[in-house]
VOGU-3710 file (C-alpha; in Angstrom, 3 decimals, decimal comma):
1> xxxxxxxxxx> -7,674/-24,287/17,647  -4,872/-25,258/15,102  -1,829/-22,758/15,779  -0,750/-21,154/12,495  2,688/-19,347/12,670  4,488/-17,062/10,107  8,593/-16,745/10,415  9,749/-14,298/7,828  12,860/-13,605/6,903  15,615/-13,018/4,434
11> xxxxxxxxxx> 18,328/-15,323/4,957  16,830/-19,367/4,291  19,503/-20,492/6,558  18,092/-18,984/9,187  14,223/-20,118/8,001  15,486/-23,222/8,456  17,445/-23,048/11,812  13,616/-21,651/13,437  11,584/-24,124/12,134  13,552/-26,926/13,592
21> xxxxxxxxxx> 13,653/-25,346/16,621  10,327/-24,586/16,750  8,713/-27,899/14,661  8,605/-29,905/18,443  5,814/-27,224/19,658  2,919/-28,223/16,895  2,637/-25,369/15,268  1,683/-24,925/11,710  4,732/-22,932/10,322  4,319/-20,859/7,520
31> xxxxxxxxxx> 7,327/-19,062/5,968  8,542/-15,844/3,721  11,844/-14,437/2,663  10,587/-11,156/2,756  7,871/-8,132/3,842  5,526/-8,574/0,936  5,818/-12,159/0,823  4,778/-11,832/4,580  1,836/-9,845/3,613  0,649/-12,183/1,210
41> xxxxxxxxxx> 0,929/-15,170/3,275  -1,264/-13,546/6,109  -3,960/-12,442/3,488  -4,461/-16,212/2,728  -3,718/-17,722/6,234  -5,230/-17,322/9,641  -1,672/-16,135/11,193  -1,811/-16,311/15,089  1,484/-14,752/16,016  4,167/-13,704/13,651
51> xxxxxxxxxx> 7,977/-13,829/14,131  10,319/-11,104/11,615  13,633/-10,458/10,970  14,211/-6,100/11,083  16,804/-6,240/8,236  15,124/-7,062/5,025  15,567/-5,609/1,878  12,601/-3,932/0,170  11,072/-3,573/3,689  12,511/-3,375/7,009
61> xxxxxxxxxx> 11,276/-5,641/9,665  9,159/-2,740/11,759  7,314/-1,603/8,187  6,118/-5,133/7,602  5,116/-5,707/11,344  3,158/-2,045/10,856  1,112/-3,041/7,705  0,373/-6,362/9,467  -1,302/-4,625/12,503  -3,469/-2,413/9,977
71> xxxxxxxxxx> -4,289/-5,539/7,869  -4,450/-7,992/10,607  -4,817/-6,692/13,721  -5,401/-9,981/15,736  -1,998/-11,433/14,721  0,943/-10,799/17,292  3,847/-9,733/15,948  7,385/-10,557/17,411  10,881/-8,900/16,087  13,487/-11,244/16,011
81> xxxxxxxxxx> 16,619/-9,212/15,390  20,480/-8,827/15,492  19,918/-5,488/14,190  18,064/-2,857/16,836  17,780/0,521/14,448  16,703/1,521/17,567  14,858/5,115/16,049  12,742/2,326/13,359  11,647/-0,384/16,439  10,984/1,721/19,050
91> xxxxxxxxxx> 8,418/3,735/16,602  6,977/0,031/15,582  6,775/-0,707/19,185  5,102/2,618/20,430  2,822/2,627/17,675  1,789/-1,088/18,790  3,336/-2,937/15,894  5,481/-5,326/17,745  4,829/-7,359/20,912  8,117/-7,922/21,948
101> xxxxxxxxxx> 11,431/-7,225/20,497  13,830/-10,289/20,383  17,598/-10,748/20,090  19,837/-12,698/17,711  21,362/-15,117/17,998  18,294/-16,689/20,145  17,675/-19,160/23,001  15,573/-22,182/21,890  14,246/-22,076/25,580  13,644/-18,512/25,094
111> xxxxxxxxxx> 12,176/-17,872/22,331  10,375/-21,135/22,439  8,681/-19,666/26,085  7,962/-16,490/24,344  6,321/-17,761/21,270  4,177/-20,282/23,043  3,299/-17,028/25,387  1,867/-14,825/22,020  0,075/-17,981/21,390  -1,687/-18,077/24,742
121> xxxxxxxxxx> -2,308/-13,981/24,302  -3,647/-14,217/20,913  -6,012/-16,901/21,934  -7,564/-14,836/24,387  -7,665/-11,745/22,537  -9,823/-14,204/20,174  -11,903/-15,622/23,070  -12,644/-12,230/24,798  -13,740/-11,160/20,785  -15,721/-14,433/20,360
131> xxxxxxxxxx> -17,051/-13,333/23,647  -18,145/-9,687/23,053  -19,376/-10,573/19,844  -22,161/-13,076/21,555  -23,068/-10,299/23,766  -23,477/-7,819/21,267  -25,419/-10,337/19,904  -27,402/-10,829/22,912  -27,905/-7,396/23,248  -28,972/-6,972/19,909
141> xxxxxxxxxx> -31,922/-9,692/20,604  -32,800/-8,268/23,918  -33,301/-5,061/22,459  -35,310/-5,891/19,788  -37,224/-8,553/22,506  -37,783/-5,186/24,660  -39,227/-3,687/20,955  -41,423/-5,853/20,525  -42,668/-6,272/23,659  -43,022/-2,702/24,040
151> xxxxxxxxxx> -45,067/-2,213/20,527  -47,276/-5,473/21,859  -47,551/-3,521/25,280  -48,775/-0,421/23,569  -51,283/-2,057/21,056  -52,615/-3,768/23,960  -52,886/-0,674/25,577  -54,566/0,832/22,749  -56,889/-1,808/22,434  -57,900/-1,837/25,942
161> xxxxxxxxxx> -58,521/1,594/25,357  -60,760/1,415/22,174  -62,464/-1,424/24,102  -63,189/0,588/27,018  -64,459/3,805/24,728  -66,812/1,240/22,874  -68,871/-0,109/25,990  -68,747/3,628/27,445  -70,678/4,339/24,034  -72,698/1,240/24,167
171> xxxxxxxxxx> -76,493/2,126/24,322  -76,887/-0,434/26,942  -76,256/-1,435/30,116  -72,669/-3,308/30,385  -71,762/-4,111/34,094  -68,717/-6,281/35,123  -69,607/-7,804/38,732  -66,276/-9,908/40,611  -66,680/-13,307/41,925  -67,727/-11,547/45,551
181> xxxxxxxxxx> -70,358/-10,107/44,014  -68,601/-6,402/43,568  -69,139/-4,182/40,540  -65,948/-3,634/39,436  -66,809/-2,037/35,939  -70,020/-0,243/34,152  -70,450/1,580/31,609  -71,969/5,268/30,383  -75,567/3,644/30,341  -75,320/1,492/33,861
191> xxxxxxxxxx> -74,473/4,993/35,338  -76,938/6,773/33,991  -79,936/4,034/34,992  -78,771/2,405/37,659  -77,178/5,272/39,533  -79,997/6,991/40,755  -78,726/8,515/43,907  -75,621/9,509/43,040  -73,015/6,855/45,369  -71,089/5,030/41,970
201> xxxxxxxxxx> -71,788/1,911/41,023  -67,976/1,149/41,322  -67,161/-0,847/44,662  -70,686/-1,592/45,258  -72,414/-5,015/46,041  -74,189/-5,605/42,974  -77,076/-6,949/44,994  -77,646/-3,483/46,795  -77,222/-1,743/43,536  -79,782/-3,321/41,492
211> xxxxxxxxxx> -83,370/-4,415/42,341  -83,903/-7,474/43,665  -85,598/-9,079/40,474  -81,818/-9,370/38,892  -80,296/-11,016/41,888  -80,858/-14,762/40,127  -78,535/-13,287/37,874  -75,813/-12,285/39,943  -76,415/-15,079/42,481  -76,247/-17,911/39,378
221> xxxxxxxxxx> -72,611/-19,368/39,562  -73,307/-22,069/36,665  -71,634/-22,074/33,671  -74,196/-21,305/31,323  -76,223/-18,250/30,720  -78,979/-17,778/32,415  -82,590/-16,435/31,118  -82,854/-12,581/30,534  -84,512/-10,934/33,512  -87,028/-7,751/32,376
231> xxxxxxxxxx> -86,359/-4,501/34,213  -87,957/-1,494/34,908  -85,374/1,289/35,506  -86,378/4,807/35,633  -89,230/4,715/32,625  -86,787/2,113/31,107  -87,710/-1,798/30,298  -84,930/-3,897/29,880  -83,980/-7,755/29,419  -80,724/-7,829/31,195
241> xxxxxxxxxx> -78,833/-11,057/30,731  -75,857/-12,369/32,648  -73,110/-14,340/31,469  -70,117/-16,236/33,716  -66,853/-15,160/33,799  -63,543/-17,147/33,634  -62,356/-20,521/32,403  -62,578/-24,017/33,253  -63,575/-24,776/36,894  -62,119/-20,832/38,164
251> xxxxxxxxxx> -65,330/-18,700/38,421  -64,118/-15,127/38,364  -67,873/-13,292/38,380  -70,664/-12,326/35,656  -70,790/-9,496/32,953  -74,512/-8,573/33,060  -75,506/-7,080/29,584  -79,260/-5,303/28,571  -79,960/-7,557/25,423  -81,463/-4,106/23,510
261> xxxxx> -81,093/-0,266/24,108  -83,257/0,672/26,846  -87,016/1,697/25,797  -89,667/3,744/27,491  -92,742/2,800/28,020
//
């Protein structure tokens, strides 16, 4: 990160007398003779840390430092100063304006050590920015990550709902049996003809719960369908098929489905 430094200040002489000190360190050194030259330096450089006289005419040292903390608020400002006008600094330094408050006439070790310091503070003031920025950032991604993952959640949920009020309505039988030969779902219809004495079909063996001419169907592990089986449940004749469940080599059970509405005879 380049190091861009403004020195401001009336008297050239002096202008002059800082940059050579100061030229040694690498820093880009910008300069004005005054406040509002000041100001329009920093509105077309990236100022790091900024080093002002206090007596200026047209504006005193502690106004310009001011107006540069509303306008650029990242910079850091030092006086440099062999007048205090102590009422007009320590206002500018309450209020935040200045980092530090330096005499004339100056140490080059000094002031050197204290520059190089704002440096060091301004660049992590910009890395702990840079760094709250990306985790706003973040933030702002997880939270619309959680959004969306949420509204997929709930249209899931919703669908798994419509699903489920679809094969309740279903006028035929829909059972889901697990690869151990459980029935682990059924529907309005299944209940109604295959739940003759009242247990639930829900946690049975599918092998005690329906008649023993549908037990190729359950017992069939193959891939492939196997041929409809006709029943006779309570005045009812149906052609129940089955059909495996799960993919690849993983068998994960049968959904056994009546091909039509149930008819009486």
């Amino acid at each position: 990160m380049e190091r861009n430094l403004l020195l401001v200040d009336d008297e050239e002489n002096i202008l002059r007398s800082l940059k050579r000190t100061l030229r040694r360190d690498g820093y880009n050194i910008f300069t004005a003779d005054g406040g509002a030259k000041g100001l329009e330096v920093l509105d077309q450089q990236d100022i790091g840390v900024i080093v002002s006289d206090q007596r200026m005419p047209g504006m005193i040292g502690a106004e310009f430092l001011s107006k540069a903390r509303e306008q650029h608020p990242t910079t850091v400002r030092i006086m440099l100063s062999g007048y205090t006008e102590l009422n007009s600094v320590t206002d500018a330094i309450n209020q935040g304006a200045i980092y530090k408050f330096l005499t004339k006439p100056w140490e080059d070790d000094l002031l050197r050590a204290n520059i190089e310091e704002a440096f060091e503070y301004y660049e992590l003031r910009r890395e702990n920015e840079r760094l709250n920025d990306k985790l706003i950032n973040v933030n702002k991604k997880l939270e619309k990550r959680v959004e969306e993952r949420t509204r997929e959640a709930m249209l899931s949920m919703r669908s798994l709902q419509v699903a489920h009020d679809v094969l309740e309505q279903l006028p035929v039988v829909v059972l889901g049996i697990d690869a151990d030969g459980i029935i682990v779902a059924a529907n309005q219809e299944a209940h109604r003809l295959l739940d003759e004495q009242s247990e639930g079909l829900l946690g049975r063996r599918a092998l005690d719960a329906l008649p023993q001419v549908a037990h190729p169907l359950i017992e069939n592990e193959s891939k492939s369908r196997t041929e409809p089986v006709e029943l006779e449940l309570a005045g009812n004749t149906l052609q129940l098929l089955s059909s495996p469940l799960g993919r690849g080599d993983v068998f994960r059970g049968h959904v056994l489905v009546s091909s039509c509405g149930s008819s009486s005879k």
